[in-house]
N, C-alpha and C positions, 0 to 999 in steps of 0.2 A: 579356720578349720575347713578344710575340701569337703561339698556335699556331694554325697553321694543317693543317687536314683535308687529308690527298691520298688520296683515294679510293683505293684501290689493287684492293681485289677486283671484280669483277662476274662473274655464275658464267660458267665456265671453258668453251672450246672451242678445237678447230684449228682458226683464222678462217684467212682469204685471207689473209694478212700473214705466217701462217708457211708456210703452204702456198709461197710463192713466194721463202724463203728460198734461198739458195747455199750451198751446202756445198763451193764452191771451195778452201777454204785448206785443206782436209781431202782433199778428192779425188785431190788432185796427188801425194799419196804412199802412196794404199791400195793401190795394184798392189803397188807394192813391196812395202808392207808385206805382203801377204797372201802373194805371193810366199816371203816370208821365212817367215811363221809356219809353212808349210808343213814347211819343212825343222827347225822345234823340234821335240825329242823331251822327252815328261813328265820324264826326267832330266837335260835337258840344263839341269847346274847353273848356269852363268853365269846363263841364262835364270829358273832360279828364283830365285836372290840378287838379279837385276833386281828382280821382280815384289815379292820381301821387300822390297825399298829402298823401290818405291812406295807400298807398303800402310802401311808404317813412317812416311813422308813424308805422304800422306794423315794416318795417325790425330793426326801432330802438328799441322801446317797447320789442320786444320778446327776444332780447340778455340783455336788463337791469333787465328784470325781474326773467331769470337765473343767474344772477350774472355773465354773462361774462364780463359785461365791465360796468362803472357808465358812466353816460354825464349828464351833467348839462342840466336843464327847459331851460336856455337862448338858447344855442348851440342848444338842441332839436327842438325848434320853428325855429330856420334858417334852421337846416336841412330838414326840414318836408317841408317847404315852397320855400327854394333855391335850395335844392340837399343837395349833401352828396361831400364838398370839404374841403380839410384839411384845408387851410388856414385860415377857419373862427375859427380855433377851438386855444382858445388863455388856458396859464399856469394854471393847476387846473379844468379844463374843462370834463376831461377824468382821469380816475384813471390807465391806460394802455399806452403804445406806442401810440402816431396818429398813424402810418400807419398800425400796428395790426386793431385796432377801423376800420378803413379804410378799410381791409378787411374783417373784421367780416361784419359790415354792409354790403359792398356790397354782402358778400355770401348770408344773407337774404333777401334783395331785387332780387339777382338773383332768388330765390327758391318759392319766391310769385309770382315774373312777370312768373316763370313758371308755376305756378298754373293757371296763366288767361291762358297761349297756352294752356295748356292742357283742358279747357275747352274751349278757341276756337275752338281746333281740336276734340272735344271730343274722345277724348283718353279714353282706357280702363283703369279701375281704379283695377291696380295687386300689387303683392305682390314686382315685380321688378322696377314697377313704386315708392313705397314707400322707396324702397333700394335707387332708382336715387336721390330722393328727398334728400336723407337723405346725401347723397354723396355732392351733393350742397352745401347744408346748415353749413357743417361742412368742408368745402373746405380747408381753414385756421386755422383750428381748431387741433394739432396736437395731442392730449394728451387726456385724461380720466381718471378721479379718479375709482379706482375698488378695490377688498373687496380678499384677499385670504381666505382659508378655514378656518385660523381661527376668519376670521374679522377685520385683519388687515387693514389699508386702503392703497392705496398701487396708483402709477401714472403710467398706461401704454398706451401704444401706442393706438391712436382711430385707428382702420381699419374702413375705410368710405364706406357707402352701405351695411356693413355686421353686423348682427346680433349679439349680443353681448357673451362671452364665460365666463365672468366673472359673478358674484354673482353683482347686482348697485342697492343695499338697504338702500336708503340714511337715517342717523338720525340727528333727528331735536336736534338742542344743547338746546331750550329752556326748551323742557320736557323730551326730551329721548325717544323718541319716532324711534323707526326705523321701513320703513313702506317697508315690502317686497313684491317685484313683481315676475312676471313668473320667474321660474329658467329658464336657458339657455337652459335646454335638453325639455321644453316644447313649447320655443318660435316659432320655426317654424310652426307646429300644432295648435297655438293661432293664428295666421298671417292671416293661409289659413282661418280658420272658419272666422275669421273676415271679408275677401273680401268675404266670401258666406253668410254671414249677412248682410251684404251690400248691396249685390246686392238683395237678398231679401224685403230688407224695401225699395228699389227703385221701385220693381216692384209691392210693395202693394200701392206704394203714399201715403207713410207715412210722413208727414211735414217736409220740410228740416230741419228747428229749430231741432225738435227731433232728424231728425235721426245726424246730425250736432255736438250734443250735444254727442249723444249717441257716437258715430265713436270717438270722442275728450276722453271720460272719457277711452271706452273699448283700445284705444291704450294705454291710460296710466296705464295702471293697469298690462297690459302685458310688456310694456316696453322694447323693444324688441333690442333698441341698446345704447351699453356703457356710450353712451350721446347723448345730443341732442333731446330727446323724449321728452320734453314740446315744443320744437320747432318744432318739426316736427306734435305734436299734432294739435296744432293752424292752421298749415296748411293743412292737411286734414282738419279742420272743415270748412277752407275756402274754400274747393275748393266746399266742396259741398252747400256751401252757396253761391259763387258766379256762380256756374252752375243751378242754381234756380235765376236768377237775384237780388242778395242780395251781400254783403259787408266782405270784408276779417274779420277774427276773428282777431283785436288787442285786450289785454291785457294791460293795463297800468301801471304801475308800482304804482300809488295811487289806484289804483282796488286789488293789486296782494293778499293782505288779506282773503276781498272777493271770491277771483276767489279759495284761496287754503280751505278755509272754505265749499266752496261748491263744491269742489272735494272731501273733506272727507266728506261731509254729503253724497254723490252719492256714493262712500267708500261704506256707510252704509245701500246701501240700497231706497233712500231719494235724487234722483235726479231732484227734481221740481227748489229745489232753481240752480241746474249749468242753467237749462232751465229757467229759469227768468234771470238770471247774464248773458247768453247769447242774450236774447232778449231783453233785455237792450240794449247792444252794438249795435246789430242790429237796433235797435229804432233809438238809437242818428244818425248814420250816414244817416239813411231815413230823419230826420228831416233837416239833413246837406245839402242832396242832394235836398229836395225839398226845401230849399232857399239860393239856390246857384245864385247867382249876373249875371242876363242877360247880355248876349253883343248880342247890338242887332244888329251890322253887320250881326250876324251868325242866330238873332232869329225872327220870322216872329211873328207878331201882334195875330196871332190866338194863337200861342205858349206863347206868355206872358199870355194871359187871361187864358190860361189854368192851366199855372203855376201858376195863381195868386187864382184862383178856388181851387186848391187844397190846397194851404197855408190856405186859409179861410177852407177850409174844416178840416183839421190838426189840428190850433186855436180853432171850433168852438166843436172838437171832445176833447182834450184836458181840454177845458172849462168847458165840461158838466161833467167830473169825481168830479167836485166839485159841491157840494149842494149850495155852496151859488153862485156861476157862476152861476148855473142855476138858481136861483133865481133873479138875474144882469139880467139876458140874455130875463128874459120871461118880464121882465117889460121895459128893456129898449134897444131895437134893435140897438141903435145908434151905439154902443158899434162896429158891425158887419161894417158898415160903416168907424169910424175912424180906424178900422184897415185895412179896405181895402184902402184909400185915405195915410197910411202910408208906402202901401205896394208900392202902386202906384211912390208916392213920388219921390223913389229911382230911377225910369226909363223916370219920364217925360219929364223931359229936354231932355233927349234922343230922346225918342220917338220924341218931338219935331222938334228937329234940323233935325229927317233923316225925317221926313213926309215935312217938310216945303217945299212947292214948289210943291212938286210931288206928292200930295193925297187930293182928297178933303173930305169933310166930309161924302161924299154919298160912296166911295170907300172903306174908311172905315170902314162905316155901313156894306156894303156888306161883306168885307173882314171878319167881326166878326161874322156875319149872318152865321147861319150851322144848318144843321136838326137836329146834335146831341143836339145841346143847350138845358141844362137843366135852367131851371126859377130860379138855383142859378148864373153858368155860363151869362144867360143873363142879370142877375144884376150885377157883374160885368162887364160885357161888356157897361154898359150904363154907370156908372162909370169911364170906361178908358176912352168911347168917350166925356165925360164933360169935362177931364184931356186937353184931349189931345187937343180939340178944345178953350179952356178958355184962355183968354189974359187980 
């Protein structure tokens, strides 16, 4: 098969083409979302066990969809939801060593949980922070396919943190396609312009999505070490998605089509579709977090209505993208009702058991009662207190 060159680098900028991206499929649920975040408290467990699942789900996703390692859908849901222990992982499971598997994951999960410090501590975001990163990530990782001068492919040593010295122009077997990045003598030079682009489009309040997006393609196109640069891509997209109160960038491995279709269309020129592909992902886990499962030891009666306001709000936003919802919706309101008494459902008994004895219905009233209440909030609020008070 003839290969063929597809230019892929030319040094990096925020041209017109991202500039006039839409961040539509994203926007349509940040109220809520922020809305909501509001009302999370640092212990509010649910909320952390969420964030564990993501971070858990990232560190696996981003090594299967480089080909470092396969794991099976079964294994995947126990780790994502148990941790990351060998013992669950039974013959056929894993195309590699367990305890390899075992370190790869945990070097990904190290390399994201240090993504949240560094936006706890808000860290300065450099060029030797991106080398630490990258150090991490490939902790266990000893080796690197690389290319000698005449295109040979060739297995040498990964040097971890550092910049690559070799030619890492991978080609695709299906077409022949070999897609070339920054040579090695211009990557350092690509790096620095990249953290003073950056830091640019943060001090214009340019939309995290974008500039998120934009940070994820322009590192990949420079590629700057031997291996590792789709993972380390993912995570710079997170960090500056989670220092905006938003969600690590996973890739799924039934996305990964998708995800490499709209890096070669952003290739071209044509970065709206990686900006939809990404606020997609962002969507899904907004929708995860605003109906994540109360525990109400930890969650106060003004905090359910609130949460439960925003779920209608999410539904009723949802609904109207459709012409004939809207159509449902303007003739028969019910509809708004049974899904709030569904939503309800889920927490009454609860609610029950801890109010019994110690709340009367005036306490309650009060407790719901707040000047911010909006006339949808206060519809639900006279819906929870029927729930709660009906025997």
């Amino acid at each position: 098969m003839e290969i063929k060159d597809v230019h892929v680098w030319k040094p990096i900028e925020f041209s017109e083409a991202w500039e006039q991206c839409s961040t539509s499929k994203l926007d349509v649920l940040l109220p809520s979302w922020v809305r909501r975040r509001q009302t999370l408290r640092e212990d509010f467990k649910a909320y952390n066990q969420f964030m564990d699942r993501l971070k858990r789900q990232h560190a696996i996703e981003t090594g299967v969809i480089e080909k470092l390692y396969d794991l099976s859908e079964g294994v995947t849901e126990t780790f994502i939801k148990e941790g990351f222990v060998e013992s669950y992982l039974q013959h056929g499971d894993t195309n590699i060593p367990p305890h390899q598997l075992m370190n790869y994951l945990n070097d990904n999960f190290s390399a994201i949980d240090f993504v949240f410090d560094v936006v706890k501590n808000n860290r300065q975001f450099t060029v030797g922070f991106i080398k630490e990163l990258h150090h991490l990530i490939t902790n266990h990782q000893e080796s690197a396919e690389g290319r000698d001068q005449f295109g040979n492919r060739l297995q040498i040593p990964l040097i971890k943190g550092a910049f690559k010295e070799w030619e890492n122009n991978p080609t695709r077997a299906s077409d022949g396609k070999r897609f070339v990045y920054c040579p090695p003598v211009h990557v350092a030079a690509e790096m620095d312009n990249l953290v003073a682009i950056l830091a640019n489009l943060e001090a214009r309040n340019v939309k995290p999505l974008l500039v998120a997006t934009w940070l994820h393609h322009a590192f990949v196109i420079i590629h700057p070490f031997q291996d590792g640069n789709g993972r380390v891509a993912r995570l710079l997209a997170s960090l500056v998605l989670i220092k905006h109160g938003l969600f690590p960038l996973t890739v799924k491995r039934g996305d990964k089509k998708r995800y490499i279709d709209a890096l070669e269309l952003a290739d071209n020129g044509e970065p709206q579709g990686l900006v939809d592909f990404f606020g997609e992902m962002q969507k899904k886990n907004i929708e995860g977090a605003l109906n994540m499962r109360l525990e109400v030891g930890t969650t106060t009666i003004t905090e359910i209505a609130e949460i439960l306001f925003e779920k209608i709000e999410v539904k009723n936003r949802n609904e109207k993208n459709s012409e004939k919802m809207k159509e449902l919706l303007s003739v028969n309101r019910t509809q708004v009702v049974n899904f709030c008494q569904s939503a309800l459902k889920e927490i009454k008994s609860e609610l029950e058991n801890k109010l019994s004895g110690i709340a009367s219905f005036e306490i309650i009233e009060h407790t719901l009662n707040s000047p911010r209440n909006n006339p949808t909030l206060k519809y639900v609020k006279n819906i929870l207190i029927d729930l709660i008070t009906f025997r």
